[in-house]
N, C-alpha and C positions, 0 to 999 in steps of 0.2 A: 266123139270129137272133143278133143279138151284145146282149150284158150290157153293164150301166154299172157296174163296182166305183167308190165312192166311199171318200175318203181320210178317214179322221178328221182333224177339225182341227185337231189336239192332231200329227200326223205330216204334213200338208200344210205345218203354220208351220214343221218341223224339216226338212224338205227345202228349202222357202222359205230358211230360213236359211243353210245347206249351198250351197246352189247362188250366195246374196250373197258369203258368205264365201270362196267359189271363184274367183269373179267380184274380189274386190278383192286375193286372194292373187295370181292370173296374170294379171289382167286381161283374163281369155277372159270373154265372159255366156256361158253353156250355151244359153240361151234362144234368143239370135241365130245358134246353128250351125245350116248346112242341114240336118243330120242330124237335128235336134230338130224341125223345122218338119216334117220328112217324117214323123217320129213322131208327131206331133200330130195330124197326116191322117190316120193309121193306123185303119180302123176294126171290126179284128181282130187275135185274137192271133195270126192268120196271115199279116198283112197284115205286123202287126211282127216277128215270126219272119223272113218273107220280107229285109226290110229288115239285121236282123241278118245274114245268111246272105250278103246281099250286099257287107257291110262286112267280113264274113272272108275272103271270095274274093279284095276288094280288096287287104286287108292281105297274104294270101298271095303274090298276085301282085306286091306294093310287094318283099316282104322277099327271095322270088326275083329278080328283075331286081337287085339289089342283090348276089348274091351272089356273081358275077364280081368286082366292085368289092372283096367281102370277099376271096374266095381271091385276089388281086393284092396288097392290103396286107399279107396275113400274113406271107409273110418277111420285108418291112420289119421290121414291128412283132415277130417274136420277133428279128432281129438287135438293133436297138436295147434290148429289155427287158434282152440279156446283155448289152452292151457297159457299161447303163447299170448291172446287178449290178456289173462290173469297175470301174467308174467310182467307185461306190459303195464300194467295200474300197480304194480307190486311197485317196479322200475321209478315208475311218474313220482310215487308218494316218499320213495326215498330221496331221490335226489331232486324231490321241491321243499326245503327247510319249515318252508310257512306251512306244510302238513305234517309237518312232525311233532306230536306230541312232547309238550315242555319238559316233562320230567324224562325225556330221554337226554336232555337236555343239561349238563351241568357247568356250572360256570367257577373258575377260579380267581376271579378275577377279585381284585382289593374292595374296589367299591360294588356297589349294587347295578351300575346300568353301563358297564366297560363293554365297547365293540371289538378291541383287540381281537382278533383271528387266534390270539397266541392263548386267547384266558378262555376258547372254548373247547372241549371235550366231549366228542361222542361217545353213547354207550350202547 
């Protein structure tokens, strides 16, 4: 013997809404997924229980078969994250002047303490 909970319609327009608002953020309708359609046939809490249960076995099985794929990127991906740290202090010390070394440093300028832009030269 199954029950019919009915939605107030003060929370049927707030889901209503939720699900348009969904719908024009991703442009997914919830409405059109098979998953929803299957749900709607549903006509127990067991029936949709079932259905859940089957959609975590799913996902289970997606994120295992994936995991090979994970453990083969990971050395990649932690050599590059350091390389890209050293890249990174490489980057800071160049374009921070106060750590650069003076005698990269040469000045054309007439007198000894000229700030002109125009009387310094990088080497």
């Amino acid at each position: 013997m199954s029950s019919i909970t009915t939605i107030p319609q003060s929370n049927y327009q707030l889901i209503i809404n939720a699900l348009t608002s969904y719908a024009d953020r991703t442009g997914i309708d919830l409405s059109k997924n098979p998953f929803a359609e299957k749900l709607q046939l549903s006509n127990s809490p067991d029936a949709i229980l079932e259905l859940l249960h089957d959609r975590e076995k799913a996902f289970k099985e997606y994120r295992e078969g994936n995991r090979k794929l994970i453990n083969q990127l990971t050395p990649a991906v932690e050599v590059l994250h350091a390389f890209s740290g050293v890249l990174g202090e490489a980057v800071s010390l160049v374009s921070n002047p106060a750590l650069v070394p003076l005698h990269w440093l040469h000045t054309t300028s007439p007198g000894p303490f000229s700030t002109r832009k125009s009387h310094f030269r990088w080497y």
